[in-house]
C-alpha positions as CSV (number, residue, x, y, z in Angstrom):
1,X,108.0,72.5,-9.6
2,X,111.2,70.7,-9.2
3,X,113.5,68.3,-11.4
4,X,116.4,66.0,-10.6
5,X,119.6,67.7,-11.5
6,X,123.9,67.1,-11.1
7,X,125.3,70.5,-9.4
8,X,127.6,71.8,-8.1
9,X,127.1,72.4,-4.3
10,X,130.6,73.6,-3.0
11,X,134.0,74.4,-4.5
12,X,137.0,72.1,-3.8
13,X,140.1,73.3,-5.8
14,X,141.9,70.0,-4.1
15,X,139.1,67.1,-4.9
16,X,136.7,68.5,-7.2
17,X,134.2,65.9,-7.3
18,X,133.5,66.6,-3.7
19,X,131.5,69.2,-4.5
20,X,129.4,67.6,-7.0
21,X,125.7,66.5,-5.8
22,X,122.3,64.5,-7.0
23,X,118.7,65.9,-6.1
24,X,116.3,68.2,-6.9
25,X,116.8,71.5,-8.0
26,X,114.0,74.1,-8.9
27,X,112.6,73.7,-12.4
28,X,113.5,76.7,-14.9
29,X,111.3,79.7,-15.3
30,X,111.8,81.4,-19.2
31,X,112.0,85.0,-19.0
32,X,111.1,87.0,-22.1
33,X,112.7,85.5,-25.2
34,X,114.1,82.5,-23.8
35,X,113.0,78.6,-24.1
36,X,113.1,75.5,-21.8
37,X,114.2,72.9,-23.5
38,X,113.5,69.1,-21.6
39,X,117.0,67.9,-22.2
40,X,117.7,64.2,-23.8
41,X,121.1,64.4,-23.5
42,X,123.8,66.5,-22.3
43,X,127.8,65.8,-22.7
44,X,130.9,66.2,-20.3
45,X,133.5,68.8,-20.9
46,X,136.6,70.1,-18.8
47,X,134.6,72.8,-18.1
48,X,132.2,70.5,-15.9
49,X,135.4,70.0,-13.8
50,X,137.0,73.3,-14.2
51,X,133.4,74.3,-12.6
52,X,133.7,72.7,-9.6
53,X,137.0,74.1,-8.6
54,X,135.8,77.1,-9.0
55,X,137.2,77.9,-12.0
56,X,134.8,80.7,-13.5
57,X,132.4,80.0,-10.8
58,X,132.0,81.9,-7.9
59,X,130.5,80.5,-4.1
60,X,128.3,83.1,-4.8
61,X,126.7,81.2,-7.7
62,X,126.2,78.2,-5.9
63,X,124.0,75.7,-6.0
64,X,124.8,76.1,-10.0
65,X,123.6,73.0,-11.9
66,X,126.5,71.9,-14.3
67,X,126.7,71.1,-18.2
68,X,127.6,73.3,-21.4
69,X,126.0,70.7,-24.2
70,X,122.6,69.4,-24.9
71,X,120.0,68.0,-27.5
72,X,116.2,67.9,-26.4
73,X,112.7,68.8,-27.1
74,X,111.3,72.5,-27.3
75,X,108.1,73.3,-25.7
76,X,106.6,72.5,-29.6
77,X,107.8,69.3,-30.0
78,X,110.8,70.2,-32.0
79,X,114.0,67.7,-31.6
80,X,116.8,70.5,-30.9
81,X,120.2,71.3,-30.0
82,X,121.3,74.1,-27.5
83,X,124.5,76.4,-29.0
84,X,125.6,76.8,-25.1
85,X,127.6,80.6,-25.3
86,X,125.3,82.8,-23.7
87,X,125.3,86.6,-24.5
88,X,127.6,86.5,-27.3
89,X,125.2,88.3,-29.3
90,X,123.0,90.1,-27.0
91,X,119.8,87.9,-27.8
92,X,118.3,87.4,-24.7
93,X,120.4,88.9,-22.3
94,X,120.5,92.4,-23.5
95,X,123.3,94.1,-25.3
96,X,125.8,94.6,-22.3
97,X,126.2,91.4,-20.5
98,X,129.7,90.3,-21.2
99,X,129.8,86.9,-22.8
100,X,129.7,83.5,-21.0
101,X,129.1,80.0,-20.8
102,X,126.4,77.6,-19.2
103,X,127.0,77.1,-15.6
104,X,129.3,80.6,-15.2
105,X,126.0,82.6,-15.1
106,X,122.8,80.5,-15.7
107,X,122.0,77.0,-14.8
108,X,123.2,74.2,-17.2
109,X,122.2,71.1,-19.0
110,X,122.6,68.3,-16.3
111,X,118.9,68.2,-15.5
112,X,115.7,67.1,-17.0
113,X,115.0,71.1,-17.8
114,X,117.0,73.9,-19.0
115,X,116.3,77.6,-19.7
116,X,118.6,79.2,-22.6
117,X,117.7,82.3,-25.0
118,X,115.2,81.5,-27.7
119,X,118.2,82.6,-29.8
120,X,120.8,79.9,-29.0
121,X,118.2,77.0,-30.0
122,X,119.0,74.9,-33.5
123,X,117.2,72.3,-35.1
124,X,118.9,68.8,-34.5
125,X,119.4,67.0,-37.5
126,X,117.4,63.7,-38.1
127,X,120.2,61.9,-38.7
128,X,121.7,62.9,-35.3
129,X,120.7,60.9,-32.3
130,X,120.3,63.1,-29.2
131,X,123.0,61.4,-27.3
132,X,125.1,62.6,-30.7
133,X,124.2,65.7,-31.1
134,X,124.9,66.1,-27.3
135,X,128.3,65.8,-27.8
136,X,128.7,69.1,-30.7
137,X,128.1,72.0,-28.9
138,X,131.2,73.0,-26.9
139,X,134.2,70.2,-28.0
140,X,133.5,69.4,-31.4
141,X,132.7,73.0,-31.8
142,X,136.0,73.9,-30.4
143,X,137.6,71.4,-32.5
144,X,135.3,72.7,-35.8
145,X,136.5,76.3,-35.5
146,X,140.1,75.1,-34.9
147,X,140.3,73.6,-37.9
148,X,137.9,75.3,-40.4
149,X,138.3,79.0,-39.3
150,X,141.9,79.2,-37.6
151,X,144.2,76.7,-38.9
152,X,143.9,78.0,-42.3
153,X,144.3,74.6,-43.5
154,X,142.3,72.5,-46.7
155,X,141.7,69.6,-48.4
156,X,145.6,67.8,-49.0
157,X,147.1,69.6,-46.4
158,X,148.4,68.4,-42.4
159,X,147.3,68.6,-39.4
160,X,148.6,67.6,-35.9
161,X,146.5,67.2,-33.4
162,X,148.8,66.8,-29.5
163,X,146.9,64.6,-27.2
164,X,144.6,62.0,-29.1
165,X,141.7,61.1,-26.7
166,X,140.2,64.5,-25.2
167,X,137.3,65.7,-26.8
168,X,138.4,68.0,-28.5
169,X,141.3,66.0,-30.2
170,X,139.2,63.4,-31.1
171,X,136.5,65.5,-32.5
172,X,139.4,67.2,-34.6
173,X,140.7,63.7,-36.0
174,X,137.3,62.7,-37.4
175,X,136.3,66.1,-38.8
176,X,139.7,66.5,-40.5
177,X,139.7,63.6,-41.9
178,X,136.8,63.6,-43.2
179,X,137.2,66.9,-44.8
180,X,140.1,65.8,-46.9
181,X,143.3,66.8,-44.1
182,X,145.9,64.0,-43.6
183,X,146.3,63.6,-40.1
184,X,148.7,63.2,-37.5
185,X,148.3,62.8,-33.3
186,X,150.0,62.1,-30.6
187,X,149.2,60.1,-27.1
188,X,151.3,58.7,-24.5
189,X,148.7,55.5,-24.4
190,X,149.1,53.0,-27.4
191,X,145.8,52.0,-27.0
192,X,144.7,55.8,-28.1
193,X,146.8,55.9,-30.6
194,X,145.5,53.3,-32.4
195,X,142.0,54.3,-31.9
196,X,143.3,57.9,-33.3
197,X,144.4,55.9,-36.5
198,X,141.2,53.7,-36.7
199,X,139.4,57.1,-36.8
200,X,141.3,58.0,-39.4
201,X,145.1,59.8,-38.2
202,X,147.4,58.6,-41.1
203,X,149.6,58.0,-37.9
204,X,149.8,58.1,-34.1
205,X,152.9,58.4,-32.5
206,X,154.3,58.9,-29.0
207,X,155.0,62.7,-28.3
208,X,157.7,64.3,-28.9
209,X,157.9,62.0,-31.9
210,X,159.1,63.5,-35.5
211,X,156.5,63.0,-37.5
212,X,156.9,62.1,-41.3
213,X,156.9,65.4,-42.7
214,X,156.1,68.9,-41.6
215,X,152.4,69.7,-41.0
216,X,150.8,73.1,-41.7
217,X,149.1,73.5,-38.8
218,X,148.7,72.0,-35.5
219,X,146.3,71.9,-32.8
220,X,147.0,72.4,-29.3
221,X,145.5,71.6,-26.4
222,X,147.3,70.2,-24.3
223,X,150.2,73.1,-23.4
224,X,153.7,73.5,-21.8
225,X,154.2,69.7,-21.9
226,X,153.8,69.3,-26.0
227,X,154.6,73.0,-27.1
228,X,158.4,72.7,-28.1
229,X,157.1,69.9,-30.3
230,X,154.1,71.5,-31.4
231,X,156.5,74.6,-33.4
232,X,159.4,71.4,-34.2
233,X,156.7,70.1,-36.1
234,X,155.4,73.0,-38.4
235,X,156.4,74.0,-41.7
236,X,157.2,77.4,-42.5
237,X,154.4,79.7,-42.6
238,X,152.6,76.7,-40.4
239,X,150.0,77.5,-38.2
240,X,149.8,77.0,-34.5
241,X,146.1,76.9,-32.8
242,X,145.8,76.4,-28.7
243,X,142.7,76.1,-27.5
244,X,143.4,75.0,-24.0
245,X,146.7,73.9,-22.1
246,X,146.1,71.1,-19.8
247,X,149.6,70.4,-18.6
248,X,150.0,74.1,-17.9
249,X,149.9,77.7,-19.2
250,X,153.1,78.8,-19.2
251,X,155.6,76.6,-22.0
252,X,159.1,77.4,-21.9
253,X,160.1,80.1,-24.5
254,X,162.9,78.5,-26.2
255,X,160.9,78.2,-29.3
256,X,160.4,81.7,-30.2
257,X,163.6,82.1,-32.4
258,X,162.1,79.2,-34.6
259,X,158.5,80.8,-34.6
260,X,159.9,84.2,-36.1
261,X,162.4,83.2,-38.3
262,X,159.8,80.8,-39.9
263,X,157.0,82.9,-39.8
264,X,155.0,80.7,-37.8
265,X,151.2,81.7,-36.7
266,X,150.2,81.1,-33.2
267,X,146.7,82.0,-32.6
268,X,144.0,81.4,-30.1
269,X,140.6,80.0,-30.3
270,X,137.7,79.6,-27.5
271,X,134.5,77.5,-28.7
272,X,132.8,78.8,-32.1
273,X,129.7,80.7,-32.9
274,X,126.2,79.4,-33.4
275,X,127.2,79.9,-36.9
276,X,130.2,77.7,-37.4
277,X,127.3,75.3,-35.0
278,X,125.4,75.2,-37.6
279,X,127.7,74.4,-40.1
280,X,129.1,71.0,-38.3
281,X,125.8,70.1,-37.6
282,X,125.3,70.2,-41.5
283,X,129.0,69.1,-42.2
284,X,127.9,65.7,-39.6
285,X,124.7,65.2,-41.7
286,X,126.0,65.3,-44.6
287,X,128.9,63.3,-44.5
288,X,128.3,60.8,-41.9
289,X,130.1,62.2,-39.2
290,X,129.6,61.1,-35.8
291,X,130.7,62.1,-32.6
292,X,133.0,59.4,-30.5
293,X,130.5,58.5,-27.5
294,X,132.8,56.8,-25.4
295,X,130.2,56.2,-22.4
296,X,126.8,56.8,-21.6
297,X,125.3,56.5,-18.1
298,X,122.3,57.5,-17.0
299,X,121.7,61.1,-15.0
300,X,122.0,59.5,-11.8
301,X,125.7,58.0,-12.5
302,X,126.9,61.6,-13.2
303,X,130.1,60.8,-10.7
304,X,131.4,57.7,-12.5
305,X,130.8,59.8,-15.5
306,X,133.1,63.2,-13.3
307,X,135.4,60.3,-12.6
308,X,136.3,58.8,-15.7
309,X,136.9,62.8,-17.4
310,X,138.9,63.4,-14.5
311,X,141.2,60.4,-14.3
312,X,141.8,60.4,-18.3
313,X,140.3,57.5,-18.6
314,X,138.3,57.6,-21.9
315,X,138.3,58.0,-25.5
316,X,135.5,60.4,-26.7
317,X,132.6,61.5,-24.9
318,X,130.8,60.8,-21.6
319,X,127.2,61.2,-22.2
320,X,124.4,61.7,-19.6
321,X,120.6,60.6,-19.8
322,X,118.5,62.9,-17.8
């Protein structure tokens, strides 16, 4: 049996998308407590990209069919979505396979089929479409435990979030706001920044911009290019949370002398648990949440789809129809 599938077929640190291919791959097989799901949706993340340069993905791996997120249809007709952090728990796996994602180890979500552990399947909430549920599983799950576990934020309090547009920025904004946080962003684009405010960001500004007060907490995703502003813009006692740093690793250090003698927080968080997956599933039910879907294209268009995340050239989420 075989399937159409996006993967990746070489690694090209220089021109990612040059490795990216359409055809058919080998349908999955599910090995003792695991489920194939036929996928209805899947989502685009950095990590797609990340993927093809080889970026937690060896040649050794390859042909490795790409995508983290996805809602479908279990083998019992149950509407689904896939929680995509394999071995986290030892469900599946077995106790002492170190933790990874879709597409490091085991095929992903850009194909009519996938295979996961019996273990990282949810129910999909009715009032989710696929193509909306889709979009949860690794950026608005990043952007969930960011918020809710980390920033040690709640209702009434601040929040900036650097670089309004990315998924996980965006994903942030709405959930923040709709939890009671008053809001800030930033974006070098005007046009995001008043899409950041329309989702509800009390304001948008340009960074590096001083906001109108101090927040307790910022998100950070974006790195070496916003940090100095990032720990500028915290009260005392705030809280710093990076997730990712897309303009580079390594920010200058200047800042530390205002992170100590303000008691400033700076901690990390990668994705979320099925868990806190769960819980913004619920949390989008309940209050009307809905991801930002800022394209979808059908499976076969998966490289306008590589193109668009790679040139920054979107607002939300691309979404591809298997």
């Amino acid at each position: 049996m075989v399937m159409y599938a996006a993967y990746a077929a070489r690694i090209d640190r220089d021109e990612p998308l040059n490795g990216l291919e359409l055809g058919e791959r080998p349908a999955p097989q599910a090995p003792p407590g695991w489920a194939v799901v036929d996928v209805r949706a899947a989502s685009l993340n950095h990590h797609d990209l990340w993927s093809l340069r080889g970026v937690g993905l060896g040649e050794d791996a390859l042909p490795m069919i790409l995508g983290c997120d996805a809602a479908g249809v279990d083998a019992d007709g149950n509407e689904v979505v896939l929680h995509s952090v394999i071995g986290q728990t030892g469900h599946g796996v077995g106790p002492d396979e170190p933790r990874s994602l879709l597409t490091e180890r085991y095929h992903g979500t850009f194909a009519e089929q996938v295979a996961v552990p019996a273990w990282n399947v949810l129910p999909k909430p009715k009032e989710l479409t696929f193509e909306e549920a889709a979009c949860l599983p690794t950026a608005w799950l990043t952007a969930y435990r960011m918020l809710f576990t980390h920033a040690g934020v709640r209702p009434g309090d601040s929040v900036l979030v650097q670089g309004a547009g990315g998924g996980v920025a965006t994903a942030a904004i709405v959930l923040g706001a709709a939890a009671g946080l008053r809001m800030y962003a930033t974006s070098r684009d005007e046009g995001k920044r008043r899409r950041a405010e329309d989702l509800g960001a009390e304001a948008a500004v340009e960074p590096g911009t001083r906001l109108p007060r101090r927040v307790d907490a910022v998100l950070e995703t974006v790195g070496a290019a916003t940090w100095s502003h990032s720990v500028k813009s915290l009260s005392p006692g705030g809280t710093l949370v990076i997730s990712g740093a897309t303009s580079g690793p390594n920010p200058p250090a200047g800042e530390l002398q205002r992170i100590f003698f303000l008691e400033l927080k700076v901690v990390g968080s990668t994705m979320g648990s099925k868990e806190e997956l769960a819980g913004l599933l619920n949390f989008c039910a309940a209050k009307g949440v809905r991801p930002v879907i800022d394209t979808v294209l059908p499976l076969d268009r998966a490289p306008e789809g590589f193109a668009k995340m790679a040139g920054g050239d979107l607002f939300g989420k691309v979404v591809l129809t298997p």
